[in-house]
C-alpha positions in Angstrom: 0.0 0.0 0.0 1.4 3.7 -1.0 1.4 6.5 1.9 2.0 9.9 1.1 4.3 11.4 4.0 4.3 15.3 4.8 5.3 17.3 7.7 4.2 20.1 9.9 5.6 22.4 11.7 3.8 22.9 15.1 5.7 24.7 17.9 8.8 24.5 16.7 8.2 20.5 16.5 8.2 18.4 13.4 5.1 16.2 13.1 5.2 13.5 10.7 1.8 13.1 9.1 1.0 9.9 7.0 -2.1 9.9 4.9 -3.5 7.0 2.8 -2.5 6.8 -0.7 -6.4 7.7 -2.1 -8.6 5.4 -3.3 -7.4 2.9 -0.5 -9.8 1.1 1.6 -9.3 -0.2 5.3 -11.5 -2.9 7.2 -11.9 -2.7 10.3 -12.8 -5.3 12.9 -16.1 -4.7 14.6 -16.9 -6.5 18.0 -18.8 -9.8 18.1 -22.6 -9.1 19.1 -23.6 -10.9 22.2 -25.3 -14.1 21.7 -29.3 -13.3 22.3 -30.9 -15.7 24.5 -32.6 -18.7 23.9 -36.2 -18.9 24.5 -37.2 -21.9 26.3 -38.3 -25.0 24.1 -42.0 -24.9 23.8 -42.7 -28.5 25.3 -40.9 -27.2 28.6 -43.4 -24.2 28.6 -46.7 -26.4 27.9 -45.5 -28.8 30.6 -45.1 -25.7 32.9 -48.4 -24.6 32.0 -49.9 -28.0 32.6 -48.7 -28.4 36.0 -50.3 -24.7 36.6 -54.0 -25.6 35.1 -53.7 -28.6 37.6 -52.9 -26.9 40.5 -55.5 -24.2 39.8 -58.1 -26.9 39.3 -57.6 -28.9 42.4 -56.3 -31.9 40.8 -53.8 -33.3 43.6 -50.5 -35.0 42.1 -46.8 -35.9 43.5 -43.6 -35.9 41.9 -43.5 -38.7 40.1 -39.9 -39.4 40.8 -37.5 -41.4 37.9 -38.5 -44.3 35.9 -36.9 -47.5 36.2 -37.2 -48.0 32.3 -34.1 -48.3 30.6 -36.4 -48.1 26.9 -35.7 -44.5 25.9 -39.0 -45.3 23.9 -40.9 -45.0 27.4 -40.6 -41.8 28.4 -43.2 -39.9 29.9 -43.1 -36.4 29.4 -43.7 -34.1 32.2 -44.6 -37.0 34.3 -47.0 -36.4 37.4 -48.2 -39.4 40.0 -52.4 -38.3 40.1 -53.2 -38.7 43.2 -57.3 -36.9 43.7 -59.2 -34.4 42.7 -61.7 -32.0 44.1 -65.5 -32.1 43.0 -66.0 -28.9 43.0 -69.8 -29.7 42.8 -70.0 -30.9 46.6 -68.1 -28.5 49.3 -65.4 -30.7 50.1 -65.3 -33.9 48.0 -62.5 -35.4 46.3 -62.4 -38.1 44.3 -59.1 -40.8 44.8 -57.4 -42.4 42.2 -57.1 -45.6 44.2 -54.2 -47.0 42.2 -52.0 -43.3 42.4 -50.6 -44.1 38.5 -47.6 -42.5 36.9 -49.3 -40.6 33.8 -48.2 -38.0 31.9 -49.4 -34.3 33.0 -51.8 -33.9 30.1 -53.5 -37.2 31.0 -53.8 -36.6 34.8 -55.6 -33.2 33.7 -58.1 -35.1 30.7 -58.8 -37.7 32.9 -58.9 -35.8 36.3 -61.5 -33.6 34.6 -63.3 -36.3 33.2 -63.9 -38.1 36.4 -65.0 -35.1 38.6 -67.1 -33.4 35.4 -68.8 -35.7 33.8 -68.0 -39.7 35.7 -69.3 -38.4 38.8 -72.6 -36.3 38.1 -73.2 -39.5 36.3 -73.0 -41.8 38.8 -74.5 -39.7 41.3 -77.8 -39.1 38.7 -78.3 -42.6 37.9 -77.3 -44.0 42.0 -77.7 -40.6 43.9 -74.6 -41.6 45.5 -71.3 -39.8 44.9 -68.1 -41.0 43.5 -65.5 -41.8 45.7 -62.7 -43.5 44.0 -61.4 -45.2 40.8 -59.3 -47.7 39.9 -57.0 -47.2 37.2 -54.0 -49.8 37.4 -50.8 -48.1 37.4 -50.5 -45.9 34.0 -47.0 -46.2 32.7 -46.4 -49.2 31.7 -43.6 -50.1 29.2 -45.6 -52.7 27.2 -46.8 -53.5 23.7 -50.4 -52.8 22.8 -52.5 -56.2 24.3 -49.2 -57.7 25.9 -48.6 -59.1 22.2 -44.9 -59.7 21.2 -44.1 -57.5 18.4 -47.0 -55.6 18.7 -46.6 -51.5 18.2 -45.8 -49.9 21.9 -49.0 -49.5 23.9 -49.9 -45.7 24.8 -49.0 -46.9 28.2 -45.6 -47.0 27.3 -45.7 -43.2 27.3 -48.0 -42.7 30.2 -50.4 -41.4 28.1 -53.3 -44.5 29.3 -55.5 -45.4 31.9 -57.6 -48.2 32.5 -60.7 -47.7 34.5 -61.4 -51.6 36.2 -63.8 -50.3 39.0 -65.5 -47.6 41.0 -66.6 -46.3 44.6 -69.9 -45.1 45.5 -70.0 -43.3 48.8 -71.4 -45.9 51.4 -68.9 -48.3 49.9 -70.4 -49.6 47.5 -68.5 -50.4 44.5 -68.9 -50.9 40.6 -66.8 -53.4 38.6 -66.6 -53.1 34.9 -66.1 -56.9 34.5 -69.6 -57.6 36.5 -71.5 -54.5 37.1 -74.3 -56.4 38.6 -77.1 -54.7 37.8 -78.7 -52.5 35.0 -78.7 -49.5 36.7 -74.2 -50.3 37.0 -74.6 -51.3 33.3 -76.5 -48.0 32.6 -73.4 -45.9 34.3 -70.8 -47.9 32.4 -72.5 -47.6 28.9 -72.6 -43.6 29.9 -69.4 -43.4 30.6 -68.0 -45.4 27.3 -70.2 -42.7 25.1 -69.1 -39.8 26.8 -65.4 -40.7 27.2 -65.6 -40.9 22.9 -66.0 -37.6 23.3 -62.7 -36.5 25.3 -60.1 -39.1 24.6 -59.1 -40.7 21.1 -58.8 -44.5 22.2 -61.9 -46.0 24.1 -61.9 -50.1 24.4 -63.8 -51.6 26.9 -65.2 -55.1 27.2 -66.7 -56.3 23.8 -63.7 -54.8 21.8 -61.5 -57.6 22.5 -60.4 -60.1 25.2 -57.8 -58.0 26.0 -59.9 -54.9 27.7 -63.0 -57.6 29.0 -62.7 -56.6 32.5 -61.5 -52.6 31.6 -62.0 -49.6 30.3 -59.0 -48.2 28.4 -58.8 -44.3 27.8 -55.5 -42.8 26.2 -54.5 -39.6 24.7 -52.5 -40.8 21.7 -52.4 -39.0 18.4 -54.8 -41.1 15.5 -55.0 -40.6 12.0 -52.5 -37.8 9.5 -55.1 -35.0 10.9 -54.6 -36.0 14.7 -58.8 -35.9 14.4 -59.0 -39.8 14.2 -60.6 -41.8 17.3 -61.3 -45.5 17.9 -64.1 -46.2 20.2 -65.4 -49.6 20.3 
């Protein structure tokens, strides 16, 4: 590169002044911008929101704690042990989930919200009696669908199923799917298996196969390209 030199006289001193040749072009090295922050990942917000909306309805869970699976397939994300929730119908009332089974969040809140809003003013309109408890088994379970080798992984495997084998009337006295017992049992049952149709996308109860003869099985998981699909039988 060529510099022109000159000099000034300034005080009796003798400044050298150098000046770019023209037409000359300098780069100059600006400072690295700082790195903006990374939003948090939207499943880590919905989860967060989950646990919020169950706390604000009076659905009572524990930390579910780690799972003993070693099948990475099996994960449960944001998993919750669902442990009651409040009727908010009758001052006072909860209804237990006998079985406390590790689920994922958004399954504890469909199916916490299911039992108080529409199992129990079922029960307690066809048996004026309220609903005390369900059994469930325990959720997560890392299984294929039916127990059948080679079968696709059940929805349990996820935590993202329940299976509703009986129910608790106040004064003890309790409704099995396998042998409801009477017609006024098999009346709540059959309301139950139309209106779950309605909230979750799987629904097999006895009927559908040997496998679910002495359940109910509800689950969450995605059906069909649209997401829209839903097996109820």
């Amino acid at each position: 590169m060529n510099a022109r030199k000159g000099s000034l006289m300034m005080g009796g001193a003798v400044v050298v002044v150098s000046s770019l040749a023209a037409g000359a072009q300098t780069t100059t090295d600006l400072p690295t911008p700082p790195r903006r922050a990374e939003a948090p990942a939207a499943s880590a917000i919905s989860q967060d929101d989950c646990l919020e909306r169950l706390k604000r309805g009076g659905i009572v869970i524990e930390a579910a704690g780690a799972s003993s699976q070693s099948n990475a397939a099996c994960e449960i994300a944001s998993p919750v042990t669902l442990v009651s929730v409040v009727d908010s119908k009758i001052s006072g009332l909860s209804i237990a989930f006998s079985d406390r089974p590790r689920v994922s969040c958004a399954m504890a809140e469909k199916f916490a919200y299911f039992s108080r809003d529409i199992v129990a003013p079922l029960a307690r309109g066809i048996f004026d009696r309220d609903l005390v408890a369900i059994s469930t088994g325990p959720g997560h379970e890392c299984r294929p669908r039916n127990r059948q080798s080679g079968a696709k992984l059940s929805s349990h495997g996820q935590g993202n199923a329940l299976d509703v084998s009986a129910m608790e009337l106040s004064g003890r006295f309790k409704i099995t799917i396998e042998n409801p017992g009477n017609p006024a049992a098999e009346r709540l049952i059959a309301g139950i298996r139309a209106a779950a149709c309605g909230v979750f996308n799987t629904v097999l109860g006895p009927g559908s196969d040997a496998a679910h003869r002495d359940h109910i099985h509800l689950d969450i998981e995605v059906r069909g390209r649209d997401g829209r699909s839903k097996l109820c039988q």
